[in-house]
N, C-alpha and C positions, 0 to 999 in steps of 0.2 A: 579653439582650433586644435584640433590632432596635431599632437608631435609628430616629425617625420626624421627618422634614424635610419640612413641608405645604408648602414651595414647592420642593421635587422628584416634576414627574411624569412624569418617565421613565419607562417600560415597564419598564427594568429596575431600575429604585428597588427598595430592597429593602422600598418601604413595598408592593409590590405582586408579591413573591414569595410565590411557593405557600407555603411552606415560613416563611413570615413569622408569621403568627398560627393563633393556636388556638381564639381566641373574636373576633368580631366584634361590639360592643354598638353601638345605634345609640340614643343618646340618655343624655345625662349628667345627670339628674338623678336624686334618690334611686334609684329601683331601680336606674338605670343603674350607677352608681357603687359603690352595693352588689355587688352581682353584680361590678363589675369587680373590684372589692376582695379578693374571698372566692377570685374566680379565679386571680388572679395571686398573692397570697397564696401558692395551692398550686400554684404552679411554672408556670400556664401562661400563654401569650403573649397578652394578654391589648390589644385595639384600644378604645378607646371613642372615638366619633363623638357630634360634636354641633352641628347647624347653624348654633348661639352659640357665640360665644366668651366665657368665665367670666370674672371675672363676671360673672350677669346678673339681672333681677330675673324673678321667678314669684309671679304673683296666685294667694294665700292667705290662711289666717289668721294663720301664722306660730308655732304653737302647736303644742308637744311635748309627747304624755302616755306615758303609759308602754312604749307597745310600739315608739314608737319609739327610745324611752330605751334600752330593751332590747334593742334592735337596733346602737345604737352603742354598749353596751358589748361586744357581741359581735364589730362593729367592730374593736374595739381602739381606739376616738375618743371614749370617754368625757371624760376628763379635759380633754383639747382642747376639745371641741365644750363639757363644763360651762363653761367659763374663757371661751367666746364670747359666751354665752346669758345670759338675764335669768333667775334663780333665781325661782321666785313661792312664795306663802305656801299656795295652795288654790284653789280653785274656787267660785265665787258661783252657781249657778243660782238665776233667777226665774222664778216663774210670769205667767201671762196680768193675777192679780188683784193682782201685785207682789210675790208672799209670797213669799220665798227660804230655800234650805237652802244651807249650806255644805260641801265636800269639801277632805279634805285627801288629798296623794300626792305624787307628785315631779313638777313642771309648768315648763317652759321656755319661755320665747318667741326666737323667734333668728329674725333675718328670712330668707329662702328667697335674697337675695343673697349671705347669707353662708352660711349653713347649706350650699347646694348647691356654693357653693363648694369649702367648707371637706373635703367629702364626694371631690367631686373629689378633691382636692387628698391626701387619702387614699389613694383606691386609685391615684392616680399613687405614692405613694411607696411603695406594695404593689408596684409594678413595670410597674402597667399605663401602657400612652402611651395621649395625648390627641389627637385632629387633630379640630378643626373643619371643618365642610364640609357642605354638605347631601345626605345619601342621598336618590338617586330609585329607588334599586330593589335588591330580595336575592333569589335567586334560586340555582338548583343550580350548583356551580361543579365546574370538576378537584380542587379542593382538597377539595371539600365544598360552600362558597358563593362564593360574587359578590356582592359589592356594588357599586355604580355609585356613583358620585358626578357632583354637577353640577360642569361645567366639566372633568373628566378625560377622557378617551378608555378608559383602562385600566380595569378593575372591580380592586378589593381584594379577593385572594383570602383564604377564614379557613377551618379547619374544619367551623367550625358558626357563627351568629349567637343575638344576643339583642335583639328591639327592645321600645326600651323609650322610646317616642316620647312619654308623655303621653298630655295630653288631644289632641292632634296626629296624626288620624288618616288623613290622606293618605296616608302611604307603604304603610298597611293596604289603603286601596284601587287605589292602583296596581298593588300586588299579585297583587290579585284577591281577596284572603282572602274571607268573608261578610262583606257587609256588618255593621257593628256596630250596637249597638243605640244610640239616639241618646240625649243625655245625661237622665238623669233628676231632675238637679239644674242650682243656675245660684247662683252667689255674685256679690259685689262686698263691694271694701274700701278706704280707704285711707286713709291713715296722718294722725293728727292730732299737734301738738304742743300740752301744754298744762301749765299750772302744778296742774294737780288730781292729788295724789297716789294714787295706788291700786297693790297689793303680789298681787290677786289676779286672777283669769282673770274677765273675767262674762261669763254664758252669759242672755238672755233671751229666753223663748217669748212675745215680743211681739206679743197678738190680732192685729197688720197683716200680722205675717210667717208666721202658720200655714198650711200646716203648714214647718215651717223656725224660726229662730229670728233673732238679731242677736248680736252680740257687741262685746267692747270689752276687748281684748286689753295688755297693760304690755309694754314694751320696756326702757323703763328711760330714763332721764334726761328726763321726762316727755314719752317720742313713748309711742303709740298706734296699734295695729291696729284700726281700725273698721269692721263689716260687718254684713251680713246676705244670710241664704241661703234659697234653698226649695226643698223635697224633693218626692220621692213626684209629681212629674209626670209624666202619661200623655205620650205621642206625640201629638204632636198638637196638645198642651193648651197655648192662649196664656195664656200667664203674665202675671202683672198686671208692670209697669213695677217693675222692683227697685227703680230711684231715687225712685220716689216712695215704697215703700214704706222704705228708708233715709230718706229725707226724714225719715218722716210719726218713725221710731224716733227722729233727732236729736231733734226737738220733743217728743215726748210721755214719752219714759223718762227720770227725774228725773238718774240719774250722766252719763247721753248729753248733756245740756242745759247741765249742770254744766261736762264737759268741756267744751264748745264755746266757753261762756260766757266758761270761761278760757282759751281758746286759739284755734288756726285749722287748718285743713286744710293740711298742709305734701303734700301730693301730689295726682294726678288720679285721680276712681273710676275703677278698674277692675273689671271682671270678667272673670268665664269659667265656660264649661261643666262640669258634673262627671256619671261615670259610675258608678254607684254598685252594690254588690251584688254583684260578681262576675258581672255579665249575659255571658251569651256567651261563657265561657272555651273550650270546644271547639273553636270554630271559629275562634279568633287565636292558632292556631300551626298548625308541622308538622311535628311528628317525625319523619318518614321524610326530608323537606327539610334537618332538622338545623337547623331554625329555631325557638325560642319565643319568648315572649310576656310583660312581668312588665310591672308596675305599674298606674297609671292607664288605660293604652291597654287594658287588659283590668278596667277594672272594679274597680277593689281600691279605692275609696274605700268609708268606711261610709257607707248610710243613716243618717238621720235626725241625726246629726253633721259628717256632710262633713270629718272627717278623715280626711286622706289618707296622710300620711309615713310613719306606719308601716305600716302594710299593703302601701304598694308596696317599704318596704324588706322585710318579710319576705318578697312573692313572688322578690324581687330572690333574696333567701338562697337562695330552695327551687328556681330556676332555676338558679344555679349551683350549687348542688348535684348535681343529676341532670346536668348539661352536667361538673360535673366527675368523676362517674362516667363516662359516656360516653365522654371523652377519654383516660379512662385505661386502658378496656380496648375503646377503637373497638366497644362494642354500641352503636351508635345505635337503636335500638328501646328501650332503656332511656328515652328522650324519650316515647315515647307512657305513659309513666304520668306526667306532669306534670298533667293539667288533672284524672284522681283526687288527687294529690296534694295540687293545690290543695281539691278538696272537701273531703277529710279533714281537711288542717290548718285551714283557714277557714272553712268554710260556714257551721258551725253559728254564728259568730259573727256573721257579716252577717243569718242569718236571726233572731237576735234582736234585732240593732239594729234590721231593718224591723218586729218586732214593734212596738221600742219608738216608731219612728215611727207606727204606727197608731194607739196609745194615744194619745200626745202631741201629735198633728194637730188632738185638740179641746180646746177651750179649757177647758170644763168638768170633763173627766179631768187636763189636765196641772196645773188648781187643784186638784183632788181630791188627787193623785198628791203635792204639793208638800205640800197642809195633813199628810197622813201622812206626808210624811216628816220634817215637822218636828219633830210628837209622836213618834216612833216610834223608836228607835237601831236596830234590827232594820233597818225599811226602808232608813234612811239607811246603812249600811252596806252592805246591798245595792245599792244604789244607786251609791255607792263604790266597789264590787266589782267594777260593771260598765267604770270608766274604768280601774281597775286589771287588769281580763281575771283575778278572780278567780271572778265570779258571772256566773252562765248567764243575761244580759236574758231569756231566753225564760220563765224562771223567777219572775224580780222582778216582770216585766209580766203580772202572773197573777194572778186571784183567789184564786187561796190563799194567794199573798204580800199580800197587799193581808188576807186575813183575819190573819193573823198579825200583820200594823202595828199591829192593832189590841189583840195579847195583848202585845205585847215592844216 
């Protein structure tokens, strides 16, 4: 593997010979990292770019459920990343009218300063190197691509690229790409410390935040992930003030008040945008350019949950996938089946979570929805099914499942 020295920029650095890398990634978080990981893994020279230097923090919930679980153990970072992270007992969901059902599954909280770390820190020891630095541009190169960097004269030559930039969608339009669709979500969170013990995840569909919810996340040693998000926004659509609506959740939700009661906010709210649904996969890549597209920058978080980690590590997987076919027998056209690729593996998933956004937007359905699943093991297993990726939401969120709550 090519040494990488970020305070050599010489022309003839070998950080900027042709013949230097095989994949260019531009952005180190989950997908970024994944993808690096799976590539270098399988022999090839593998660059990951990131405008931070690691560690750093990423406004989230901070919360692991299964697919991303499934994703590090495919990783090879199970055992690591479990020995990092906060073990939790299950899942609390409440309704608008307070009535709650419980889930159980395999559920982590690991904060995204370390998680994304930790991930890095991975695919560098898969073989890939690390250079910070901010890309202002990728584009066709002798090698294949160019990448630019701010402050270099030289562009980094690679065979092929992968950006995988987030919610940070600049370098998309420097580009040129189509514009992207504007985010159709918006979170805020932050971290409380307090003496109030709790072992499981809580999820509340709090009347101030529909359609969206709040949460109140365990880390362990009484700190806390505190948030509340909201979905299903048109373009366009001014959204009420998150903070007051966060406010209104500290004061009115009984464990939300409890914590507070006993503790204090050890951080400042943040927020950020989310892009949800898989919107616009087509047009944020270019396979004939030898350039794709994975994670949040293209949409992979879910509706109506706004978890994001895993989805963007699996698109992370299914992009070097195809990039590591391509490299192995130079068919670059093998890249234009990626954005079916992603249909096939994902779509139907995201078209069910937005179902279950639609149901659960009202306050009256998401009581309804809760009192059956209280009485019901059927439903509530179903409903389990859905955070486990065993049961088809489009199914569960259906009156015929909703008739059956009521036999089983």
């Amino acid at each position: 593997m090519v040494p990488v020295d970020p305070t050599d920029s010489r022309v003839d650095s070998p950080l900027f010979s042709a013949a230097a890398w095989d994949v260019a990634i531009i952005g180190a978080g989950p997908a970024g990292s994944t993808a690096a990981l799976h590539l270098a893994r399988a022999g090839h020279r593998v660059l990951l770019l990131d405008r931070k230097s690691f560690p750093r923090e990423k406004v989230c919930g901070d919360g692991l459920i299964r697919d991303a679980i499934e994703c590090v153990k495919r990783a090879g970072l199970y055992d690591e990343l479990k020995a990092a992270a906060h073990p939790l007992e299950g899942l609390r969901v409440y309704a608008p009218n307070g009535l709650y059902a419980d889930f159980s599954g395999e559920f982590w909280t690991l904060e995204r300063l370390r998680l994304d770390h930790l991930l890095l820190r991975g695919a560098m020891a898969a073989g890939a190197r690390f250079l910070p630095g901010e890309v202002t541009g990728v584009g066709l190169g002798g090698a294949g691509v160019e990448v630019a960097l701010k402050g270099i004269g030289a562009p980094i030559e690679a065979r092929s690229a992968l950006l995988t930039t987030g919610a940070d969608l600049s370098l998309l339009r420097r580009m040129g790409l189509t514009a992207p669709s504007p985010p159709s979500a918006i979170a805020m969170r932050c971290y409380v410390q307090s003496k109030v013990e709790s072992r499981r995840l809580v999820v509340s569909f709090d009347g101030s935040c529909l359609p969206g919810y709040a949460w109140i996340f365990p880390l362990g040693q009484g700190r806390y992930n505190v948030g509340c998000g909201l979905f299903g926004l048109a373009p366009g659509h001014g959204a009420p003030s998150l903070q007051a609506l966060f406010n209104s959740f500290l004061e009115g939700f009984p464990l939300a008040r409890e914590l507070m009661a006993k503790g204090e906010r050890v951080s400042p709210l943040k927020g950020s945008p989310l892009r949800c649904g898989l919107e616009g996969m087509p047009e944020r890549c270019r396979p004939a350019a030898r350039i794709l597209a994975a994670g949040e920058v293209i949409g992979t978080t879910f509706p109506f949950t706004g978890e994001g980690i895993g989805k963007a590590m699996e698109s992370g997987e299914l992009a070097a996938g195809l990039l590591d076919e391509a490299l192995r027998s130079d068919r670059w056209e093998r890249l234009s089946d990626y954005p079916a690729l992603l249909e096939r593996e994902l779509r139907l998933k995201y078209l069910g979570y937005k179902k279950a956004e639609r149901w659960l937007s009202k306050p009256w359905v998401a009581n309804f929805v809760a009192r059956r699943a209280v009485r019901s093991p059927f439903l509530r297993a179903a409903l389990e099914g859905i955070l486990n990726e065993t049961s088809d939401p489009r199914r569960v969120f259906s009156p015929a499942a909703i008739l059956l709550s009521f036999l089983r």
